[in-house]
PATOR-718468 format. One line per field, with one value per residue: residue in one letter; x, y, z of N, C-alpha, C in turn. Coordinates in steps of 0.1 Angstrom, whole numbers, plus 5000, padded with zeros to 4 digits. Example, Ala and Ser with C-alpha at 12.3 -4.5 7.8 and 13.67 -1.06 7.14 Angstrom:
BEGIN
code: (A S)
nu: (5132 5128)
nv: (4943 4978)
nw: (5078 5071)
cau: (5123 5137)
cav: (4955 4989)
caw: (5078 5071)
cu: (5132 5129)
cv: (4967 5000)
cw: (5078 5079)
END
This chain:
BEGIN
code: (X X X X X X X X X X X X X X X X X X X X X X X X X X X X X X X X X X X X X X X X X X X X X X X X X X X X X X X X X X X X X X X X X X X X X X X X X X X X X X X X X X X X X X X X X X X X X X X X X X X X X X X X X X X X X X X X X X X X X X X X X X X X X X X X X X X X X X X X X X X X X X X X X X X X X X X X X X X X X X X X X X X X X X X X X X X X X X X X X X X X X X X X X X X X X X X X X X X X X X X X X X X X X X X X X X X X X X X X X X X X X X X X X X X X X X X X X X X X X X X X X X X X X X X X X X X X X X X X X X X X X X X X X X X X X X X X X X X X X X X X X X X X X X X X X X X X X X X X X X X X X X X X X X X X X X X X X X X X X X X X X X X X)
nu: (1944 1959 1983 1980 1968 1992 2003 1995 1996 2020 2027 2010 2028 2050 2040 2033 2053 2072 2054 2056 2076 2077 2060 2074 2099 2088 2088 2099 2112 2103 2117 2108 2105 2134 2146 2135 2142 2138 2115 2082 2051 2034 2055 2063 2051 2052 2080 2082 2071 2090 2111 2105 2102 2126 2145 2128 2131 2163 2169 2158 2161 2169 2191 2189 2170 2178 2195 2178 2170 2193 2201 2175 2178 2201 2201 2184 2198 2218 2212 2197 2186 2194 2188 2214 2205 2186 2197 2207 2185 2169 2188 2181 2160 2165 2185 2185 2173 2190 2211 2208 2201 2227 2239 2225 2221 2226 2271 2264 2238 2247 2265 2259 2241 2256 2267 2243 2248 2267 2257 2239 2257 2263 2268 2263 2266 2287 2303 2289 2302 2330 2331 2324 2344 2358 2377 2371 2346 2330 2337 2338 2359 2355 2331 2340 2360 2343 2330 2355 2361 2343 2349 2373 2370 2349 2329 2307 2303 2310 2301 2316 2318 2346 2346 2329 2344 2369 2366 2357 2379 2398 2385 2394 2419 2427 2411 2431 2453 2451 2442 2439 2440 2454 2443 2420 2433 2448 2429 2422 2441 2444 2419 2428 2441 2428 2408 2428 2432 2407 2385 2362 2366 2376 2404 2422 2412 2421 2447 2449 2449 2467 2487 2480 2486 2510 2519 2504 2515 2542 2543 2530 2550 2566 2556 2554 2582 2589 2576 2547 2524 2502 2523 2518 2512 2529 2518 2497 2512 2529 2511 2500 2522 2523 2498 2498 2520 2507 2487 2481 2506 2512 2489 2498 2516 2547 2560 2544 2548 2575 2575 2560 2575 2602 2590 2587 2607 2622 2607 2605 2634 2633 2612 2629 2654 2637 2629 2656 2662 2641 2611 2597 2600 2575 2567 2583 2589 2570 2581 2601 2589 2579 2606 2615 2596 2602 2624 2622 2608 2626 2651 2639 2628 2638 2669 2674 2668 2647 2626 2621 2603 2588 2599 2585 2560 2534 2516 2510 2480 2465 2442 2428 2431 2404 2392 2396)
nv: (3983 4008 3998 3980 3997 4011 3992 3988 4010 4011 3986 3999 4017 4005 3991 4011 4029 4013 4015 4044 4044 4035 4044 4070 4060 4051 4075 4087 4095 4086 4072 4078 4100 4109 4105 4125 4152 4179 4194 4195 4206 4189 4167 4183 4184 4157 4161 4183 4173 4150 4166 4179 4159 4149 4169 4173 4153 4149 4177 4161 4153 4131 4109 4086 4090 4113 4099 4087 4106 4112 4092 4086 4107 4106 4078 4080 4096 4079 4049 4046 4051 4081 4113 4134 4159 4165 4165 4191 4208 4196 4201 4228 4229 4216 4224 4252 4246 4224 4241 4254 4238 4234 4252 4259 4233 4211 4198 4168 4166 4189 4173 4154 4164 4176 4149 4145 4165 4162 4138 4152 4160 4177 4214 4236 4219 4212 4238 4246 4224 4232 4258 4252 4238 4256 4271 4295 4299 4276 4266 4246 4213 4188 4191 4204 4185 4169 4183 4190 4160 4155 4167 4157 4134 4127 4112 4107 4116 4153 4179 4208 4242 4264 4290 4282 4257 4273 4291 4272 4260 4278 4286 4265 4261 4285 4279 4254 4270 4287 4270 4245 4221 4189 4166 4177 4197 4176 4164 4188 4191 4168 4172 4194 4177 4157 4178 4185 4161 4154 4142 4160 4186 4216 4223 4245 4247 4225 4231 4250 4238 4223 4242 4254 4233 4231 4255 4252 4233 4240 4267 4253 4240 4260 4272 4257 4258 4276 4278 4288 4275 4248 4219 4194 4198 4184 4156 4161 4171 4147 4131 4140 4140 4108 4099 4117 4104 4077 4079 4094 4098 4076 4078 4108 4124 4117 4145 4161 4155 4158 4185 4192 4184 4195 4219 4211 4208 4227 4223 4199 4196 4214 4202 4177 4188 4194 4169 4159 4182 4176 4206 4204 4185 4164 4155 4138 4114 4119 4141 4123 4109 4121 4130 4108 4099 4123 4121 4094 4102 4122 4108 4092 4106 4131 4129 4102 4085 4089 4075 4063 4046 4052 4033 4022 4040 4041 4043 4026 4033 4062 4069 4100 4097 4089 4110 4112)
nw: (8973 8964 8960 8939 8915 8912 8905 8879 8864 8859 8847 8823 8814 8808 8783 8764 8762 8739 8723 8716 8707 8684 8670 8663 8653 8630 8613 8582 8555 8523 8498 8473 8474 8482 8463 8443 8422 8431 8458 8459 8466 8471 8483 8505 8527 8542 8542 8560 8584 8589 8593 8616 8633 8637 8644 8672 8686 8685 8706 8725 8765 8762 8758 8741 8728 8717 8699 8683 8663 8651 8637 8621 8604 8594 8580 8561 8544 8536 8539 8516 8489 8475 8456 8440 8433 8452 8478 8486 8481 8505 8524 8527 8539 8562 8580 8588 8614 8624 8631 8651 8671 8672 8680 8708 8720 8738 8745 8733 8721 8702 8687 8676 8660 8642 8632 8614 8598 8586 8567 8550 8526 8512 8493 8512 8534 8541 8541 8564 8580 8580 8594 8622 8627 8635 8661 8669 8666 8674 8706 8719 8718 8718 8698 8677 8665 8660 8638 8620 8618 8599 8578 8572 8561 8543 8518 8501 8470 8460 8442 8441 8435 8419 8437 8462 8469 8474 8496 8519 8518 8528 8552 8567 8567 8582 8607 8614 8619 8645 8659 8690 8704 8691 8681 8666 8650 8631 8622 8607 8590 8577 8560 8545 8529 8518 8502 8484 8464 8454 8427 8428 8431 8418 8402 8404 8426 8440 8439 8454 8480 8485 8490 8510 8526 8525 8540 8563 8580 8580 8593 8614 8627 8632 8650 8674 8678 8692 8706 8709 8707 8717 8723 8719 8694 8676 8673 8655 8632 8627 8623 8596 8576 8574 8566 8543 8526 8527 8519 8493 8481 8461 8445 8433 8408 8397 8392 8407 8433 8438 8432 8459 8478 8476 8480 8512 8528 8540 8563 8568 8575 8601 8618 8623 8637 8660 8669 8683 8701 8717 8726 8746 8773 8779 8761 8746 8730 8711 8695 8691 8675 8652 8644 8628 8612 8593 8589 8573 8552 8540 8530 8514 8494 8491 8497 8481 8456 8429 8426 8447 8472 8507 8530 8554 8564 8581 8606 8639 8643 8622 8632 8654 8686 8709 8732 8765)
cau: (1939 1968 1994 1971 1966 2002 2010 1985 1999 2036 2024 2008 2038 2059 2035 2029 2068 2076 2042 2055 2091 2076 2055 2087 2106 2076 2086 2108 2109 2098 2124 2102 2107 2144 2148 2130 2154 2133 2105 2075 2040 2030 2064 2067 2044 2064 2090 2082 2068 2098 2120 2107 2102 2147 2142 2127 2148 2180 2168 2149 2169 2171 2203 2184 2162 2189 2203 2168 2171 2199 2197 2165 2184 2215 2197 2174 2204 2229 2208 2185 2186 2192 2191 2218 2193 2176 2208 2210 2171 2167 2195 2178 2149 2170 2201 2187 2175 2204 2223 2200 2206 2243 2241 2219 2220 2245 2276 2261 2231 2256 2277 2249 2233 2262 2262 2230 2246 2280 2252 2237 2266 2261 2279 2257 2267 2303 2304 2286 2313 2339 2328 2321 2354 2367 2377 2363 2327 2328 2348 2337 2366 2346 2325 2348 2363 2333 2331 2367 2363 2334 2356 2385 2366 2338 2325 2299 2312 2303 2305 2320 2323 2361 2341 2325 2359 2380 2356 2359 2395 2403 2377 2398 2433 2424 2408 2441 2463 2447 2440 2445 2438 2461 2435 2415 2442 2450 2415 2421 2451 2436 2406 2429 2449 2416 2408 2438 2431 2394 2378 2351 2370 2387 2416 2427 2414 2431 2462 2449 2448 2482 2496 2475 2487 2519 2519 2499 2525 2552 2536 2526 2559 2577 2546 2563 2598 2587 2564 2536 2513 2503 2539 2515 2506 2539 2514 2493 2518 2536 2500 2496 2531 2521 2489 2500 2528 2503 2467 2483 2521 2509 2485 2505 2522 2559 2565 2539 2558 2588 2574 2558 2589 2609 2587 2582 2620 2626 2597 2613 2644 2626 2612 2647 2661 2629 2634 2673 2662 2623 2614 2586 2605 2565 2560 2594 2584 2559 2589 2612 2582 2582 2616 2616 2591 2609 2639 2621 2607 2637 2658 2631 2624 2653 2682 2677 2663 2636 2614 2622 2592 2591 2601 2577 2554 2522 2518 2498 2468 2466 2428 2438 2427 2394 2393 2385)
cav: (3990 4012 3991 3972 4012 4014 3981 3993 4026 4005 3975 4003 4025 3997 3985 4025 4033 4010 4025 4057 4044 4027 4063 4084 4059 4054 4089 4089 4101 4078 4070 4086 4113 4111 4101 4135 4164 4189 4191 4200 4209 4175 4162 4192 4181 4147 4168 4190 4165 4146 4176 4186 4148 4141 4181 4175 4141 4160 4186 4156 4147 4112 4101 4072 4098 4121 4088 4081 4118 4113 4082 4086 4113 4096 4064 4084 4102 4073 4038 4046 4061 4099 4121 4147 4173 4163 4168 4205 4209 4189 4207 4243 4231 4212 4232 4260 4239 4219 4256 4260 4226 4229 4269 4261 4226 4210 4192 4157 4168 4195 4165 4147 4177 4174 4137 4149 4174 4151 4131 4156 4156 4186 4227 4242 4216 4213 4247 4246 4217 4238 4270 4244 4232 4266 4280 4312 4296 4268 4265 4233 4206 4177 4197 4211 4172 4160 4188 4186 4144 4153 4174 4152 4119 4127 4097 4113 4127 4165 4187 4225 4254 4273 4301 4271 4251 4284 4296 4267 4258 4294 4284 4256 4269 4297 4271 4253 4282 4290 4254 4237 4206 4184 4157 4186 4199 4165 4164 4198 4189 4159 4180 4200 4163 4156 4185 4187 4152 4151 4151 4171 4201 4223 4218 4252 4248 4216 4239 4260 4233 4222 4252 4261 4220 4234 4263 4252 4224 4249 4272 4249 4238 4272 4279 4248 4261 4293 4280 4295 4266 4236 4211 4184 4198 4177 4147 4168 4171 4134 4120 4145 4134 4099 4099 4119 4094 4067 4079 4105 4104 4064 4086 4117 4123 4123 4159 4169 4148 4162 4197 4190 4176 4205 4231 4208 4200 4232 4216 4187 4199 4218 4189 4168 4196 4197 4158 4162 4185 4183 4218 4200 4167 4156 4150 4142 4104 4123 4146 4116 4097 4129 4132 4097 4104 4133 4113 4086 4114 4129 4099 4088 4118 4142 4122 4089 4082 4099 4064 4054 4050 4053 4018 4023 4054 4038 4041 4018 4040 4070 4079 4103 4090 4095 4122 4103)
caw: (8961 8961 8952 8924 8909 8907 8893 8869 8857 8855 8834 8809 8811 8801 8771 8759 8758 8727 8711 8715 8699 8673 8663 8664 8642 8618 8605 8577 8542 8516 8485 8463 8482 8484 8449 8433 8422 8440 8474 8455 8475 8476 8493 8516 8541 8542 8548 8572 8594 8587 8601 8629 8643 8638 8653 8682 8689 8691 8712 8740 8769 8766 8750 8731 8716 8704 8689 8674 8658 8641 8628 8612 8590 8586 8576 8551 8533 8534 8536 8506 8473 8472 8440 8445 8438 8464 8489 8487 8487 8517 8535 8532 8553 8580 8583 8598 8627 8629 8634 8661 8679 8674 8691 8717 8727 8745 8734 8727 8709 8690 8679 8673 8647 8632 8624 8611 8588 8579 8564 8540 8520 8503 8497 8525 8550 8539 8548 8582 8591 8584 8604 8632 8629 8641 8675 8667 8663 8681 8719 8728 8713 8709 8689 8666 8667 8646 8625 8615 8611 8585 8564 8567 8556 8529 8514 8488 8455 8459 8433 8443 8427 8429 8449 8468 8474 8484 8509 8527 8522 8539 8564 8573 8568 8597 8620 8623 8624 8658 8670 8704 8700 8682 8670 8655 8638 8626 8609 8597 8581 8572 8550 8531 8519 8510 8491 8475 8455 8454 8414 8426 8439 8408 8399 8412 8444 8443 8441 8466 8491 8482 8492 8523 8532 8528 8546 8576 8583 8585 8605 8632 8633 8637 8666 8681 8679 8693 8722 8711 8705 8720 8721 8712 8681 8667 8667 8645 8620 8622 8615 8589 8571 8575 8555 8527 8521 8523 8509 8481 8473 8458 8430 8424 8395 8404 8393 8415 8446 8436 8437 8468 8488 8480 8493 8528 8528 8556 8570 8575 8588 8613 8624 8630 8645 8670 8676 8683 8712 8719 8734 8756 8779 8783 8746 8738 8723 8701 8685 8680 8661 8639 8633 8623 8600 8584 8582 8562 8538 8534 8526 8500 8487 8489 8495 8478 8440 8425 8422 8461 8480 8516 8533 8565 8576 8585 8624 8646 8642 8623 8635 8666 8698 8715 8740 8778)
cu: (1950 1979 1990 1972 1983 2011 2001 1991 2016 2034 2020 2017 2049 2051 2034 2043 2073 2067 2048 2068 2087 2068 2064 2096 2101 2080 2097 2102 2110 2114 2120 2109 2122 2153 2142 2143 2151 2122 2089 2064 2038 2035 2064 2061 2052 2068 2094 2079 2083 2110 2121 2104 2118 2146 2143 2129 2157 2180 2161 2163 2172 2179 2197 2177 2170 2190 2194 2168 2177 2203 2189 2167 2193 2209 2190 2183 2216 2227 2199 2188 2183 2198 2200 2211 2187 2186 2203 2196 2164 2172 2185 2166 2156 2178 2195 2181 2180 2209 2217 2201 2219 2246 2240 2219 2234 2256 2271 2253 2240 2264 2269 2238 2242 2270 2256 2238 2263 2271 2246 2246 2262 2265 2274 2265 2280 2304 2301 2298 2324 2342 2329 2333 2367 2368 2369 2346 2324 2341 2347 2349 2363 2336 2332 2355 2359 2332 2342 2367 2355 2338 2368 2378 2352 2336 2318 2303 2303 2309 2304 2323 2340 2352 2341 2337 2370 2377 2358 2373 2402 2398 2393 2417 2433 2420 2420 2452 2461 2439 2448 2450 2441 2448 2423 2424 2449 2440 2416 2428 2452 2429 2414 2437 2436 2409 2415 2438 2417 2389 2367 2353 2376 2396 2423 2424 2420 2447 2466 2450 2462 2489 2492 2477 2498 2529 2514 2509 2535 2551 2531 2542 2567 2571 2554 2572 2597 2583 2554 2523 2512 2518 2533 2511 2514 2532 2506 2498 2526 2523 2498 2505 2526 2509 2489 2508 2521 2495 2473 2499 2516 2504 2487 2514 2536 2567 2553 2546 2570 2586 2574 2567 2599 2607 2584 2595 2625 2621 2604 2624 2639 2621 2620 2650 2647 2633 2647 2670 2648 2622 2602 2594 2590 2560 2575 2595 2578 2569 2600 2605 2584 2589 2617 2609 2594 2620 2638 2617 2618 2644 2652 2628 2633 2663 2682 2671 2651 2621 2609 2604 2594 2590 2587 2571 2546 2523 2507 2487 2469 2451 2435 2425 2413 2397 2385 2380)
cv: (3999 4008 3981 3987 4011 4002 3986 3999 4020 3998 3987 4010 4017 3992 4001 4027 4024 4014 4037 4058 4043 4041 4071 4077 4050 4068 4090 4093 4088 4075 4076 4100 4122 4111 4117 4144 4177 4184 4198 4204 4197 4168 4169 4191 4172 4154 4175 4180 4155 4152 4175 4174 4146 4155 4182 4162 4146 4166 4175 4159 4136 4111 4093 4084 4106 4116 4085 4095 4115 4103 4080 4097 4104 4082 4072 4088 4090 4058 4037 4052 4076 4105 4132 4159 4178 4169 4186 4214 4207 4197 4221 4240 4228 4220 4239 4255 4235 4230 4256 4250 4223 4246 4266 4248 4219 4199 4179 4159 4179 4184 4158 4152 4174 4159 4138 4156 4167 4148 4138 4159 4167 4202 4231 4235 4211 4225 4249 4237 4227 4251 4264 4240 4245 4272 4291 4313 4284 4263 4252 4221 4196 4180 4196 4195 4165 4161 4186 4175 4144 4162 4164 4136 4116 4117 4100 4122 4136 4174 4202 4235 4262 4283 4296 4268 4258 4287 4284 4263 4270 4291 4276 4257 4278 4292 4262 4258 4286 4276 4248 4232 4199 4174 4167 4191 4189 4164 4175 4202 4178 4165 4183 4190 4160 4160 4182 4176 4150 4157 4159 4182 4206 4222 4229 4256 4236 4222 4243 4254 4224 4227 4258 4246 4226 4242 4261 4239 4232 4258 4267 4240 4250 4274 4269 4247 4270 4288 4287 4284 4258 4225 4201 4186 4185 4162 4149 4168 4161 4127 4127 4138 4119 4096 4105 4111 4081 4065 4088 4103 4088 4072 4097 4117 4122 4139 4163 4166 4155 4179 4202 4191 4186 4216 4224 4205 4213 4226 4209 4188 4207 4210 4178 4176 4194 4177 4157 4167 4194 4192 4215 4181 4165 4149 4144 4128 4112 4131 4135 4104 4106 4128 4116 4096 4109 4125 4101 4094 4118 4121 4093 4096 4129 4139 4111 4091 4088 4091 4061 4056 4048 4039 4016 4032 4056 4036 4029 4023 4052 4080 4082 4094 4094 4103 4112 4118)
cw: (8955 8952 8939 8915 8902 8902 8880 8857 8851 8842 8819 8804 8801 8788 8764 8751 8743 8716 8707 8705 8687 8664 8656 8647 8628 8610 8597 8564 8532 8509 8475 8463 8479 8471 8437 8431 8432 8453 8462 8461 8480 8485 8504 8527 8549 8553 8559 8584 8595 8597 8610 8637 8648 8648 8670 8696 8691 8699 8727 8747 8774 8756 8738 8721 8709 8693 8682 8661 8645 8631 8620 8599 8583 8571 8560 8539 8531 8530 8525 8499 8473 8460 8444 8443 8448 8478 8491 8491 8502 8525 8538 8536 8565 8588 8591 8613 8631 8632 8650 8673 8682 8688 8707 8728 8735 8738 8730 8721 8700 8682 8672 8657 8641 8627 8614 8599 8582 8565 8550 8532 8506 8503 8505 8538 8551 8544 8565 8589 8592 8589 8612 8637 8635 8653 8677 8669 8671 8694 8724 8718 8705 8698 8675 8660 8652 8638 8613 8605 8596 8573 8556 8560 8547 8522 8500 8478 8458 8452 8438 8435 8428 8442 8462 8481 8483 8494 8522 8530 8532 8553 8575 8576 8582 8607 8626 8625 8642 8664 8679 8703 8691 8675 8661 8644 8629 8614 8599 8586 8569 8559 8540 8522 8512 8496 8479 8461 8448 8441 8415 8430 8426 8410 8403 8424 8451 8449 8455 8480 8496 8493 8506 8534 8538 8541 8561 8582 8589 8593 8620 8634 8638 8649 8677 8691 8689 8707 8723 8708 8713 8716 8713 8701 8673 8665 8655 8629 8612 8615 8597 8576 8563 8567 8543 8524 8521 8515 8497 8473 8459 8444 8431 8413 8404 8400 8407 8433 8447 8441 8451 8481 8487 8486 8511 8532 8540 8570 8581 8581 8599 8622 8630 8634 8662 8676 8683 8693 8711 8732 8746 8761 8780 8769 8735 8726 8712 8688 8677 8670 8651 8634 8630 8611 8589 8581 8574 8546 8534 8528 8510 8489 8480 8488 8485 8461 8440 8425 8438 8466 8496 8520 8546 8572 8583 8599 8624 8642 8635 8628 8651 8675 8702 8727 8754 8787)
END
């Protein structure tokens, strides 16, 4: 009778468990919904219920459920029709529980929240990535990883204010001034190429991201020089190289190229001088991809014609590596 009892309690366990999935990922937000400019009374039930189901997904501990979490956002703001009104609306109910799941939980539901907040695609949660994306606020790598990746790879036209745009560009300037981890600072270097061309950012914080491209290049090479950083940043700044000469120098004007190349032109000798005699023998491949790098920029840029374009700078990969 025993063993009948607990074939029993199995057989229903296994028929219950897909009820209970099929419940969870029953809860989403309509189109209507997603489609309005505002949350009005009517929606906000929705909504709420809506929240605190992806909520309290993130926060189980069952892997699959996290993943049910954040996919039922993602999927809401990215597989279906959303009013950008609606983006910014939306965020100021979730966000502050997403804050709360990135504080408190651990790092795969934190990476996981911020999936979740990549997805709203709107100035609130542009801002949260790029706090997220800083040592100062976030210690865990992989963390800071994701945040980073969702500054550097934006998909949804978002319209910023200068105020907006500067606030976070500083953000992100200061997070890889004091960054470890070269594939973070890769993203973060990444973000501000981004900025820098992006028609939804002003045109003077386009400047501003220019110039904070500029500067954080040169700086993590002098930290380099010096031994005050990470050695491996120099992949940091060959990938960096390597995607402005593919994804940007193509649509800039050529005064702005020209400008460009003269202020990175110490840069780049700093850079051949560090390949010539890399100040880390464990990374010393990594300095002589750079200077190969710099030595195709320069040639194209500074030495050679004013039209040249670079013959080869596209690496094997430039997404950095995963972290084992």
């Amino acid at each position: 009778m025993r063993q009948i009892r607990l074939i029993t309690i199995g057989v229903l366990a296994l028929c219950l468990s897909p009820i209970a999935s099929a419940q969870q990922a029953s809860t989403k937000l309509s189109e209507k919904v997603t489609q309005s400019a505002a949350i009005d009374p009517a929606m906000r039930k929705q909504v709420d219920e809506f929240v605190k189901q992806a909520i309290t997904n993130l926060n189980d501990s069952d892997p699959m459920t996290v993943r049910m979490g954040r996919e039922m956002v993602v999927a809401a703001m990215t597989k279906q029709q959303v009013n950008a009104a609606f983006r910014p609306a939306f965020a100021a109910v979730i966000l502050p529980e997403l804050k709360k799941v990135i504080a408190t939980g651990s790092a795969f539901q934190a990476t996981n929240a911020l999936e979740v907040v990549k997805a709203l695609q709107c100035p609130d949660s542009i801002l949260l990535l790029s706090e997220q994306s800083a040592l100062k606020n976030q210690s865990n790598p992989s963390v800071r990883l994701v945040a980073a990746g969702g500054l550097a790879t934006l998909r949804t036209p978002i319209e910023l204010t200068t105020g907006q745009a500067d606030g976070v560009l500083k953000t992100i300037g200061a997070s890889a001034a004091k960054e470890s981890d070269w594939m973070v600072a890769a993203y973060d270097l990444q973000a501000l190429q981004a900025f820098s061309i992006s028609p939804q950012v002003p045109k003077a914080s386009q400047g501003t991201a220019r110039t904070l491209l500029l500067t954080t290049l040169n700086m993590m090479v002098l930290q380099i020089r010096k031994g005050t950083t990470n050695p491996e940043m120099i992949r940091a700044v060959n990938r960096s190289l390597v995607i402005y000469m593919r994804d940007q120098v193509p649509v800039a004007t050529p005064a702005d190229v020209s400008a460009l190349m003269k202020s990175l032109e110490p840069t780049l000798k700093e850079i051949q001088n560090l390949a010539s005699n890399p100040p880390n023998a464990e990374y010393s491949d990594a300095f002589k991809q750079a200077g190969k790098t710099a030595d195709v920029v320069m040639k194209n840029f500074l030495g050679g014609s004013a039209g040249d374009k670079p013959a080869s700078t596209k690496p094997a990969s430039t997404k950095p590596a995963s972290k084992k």
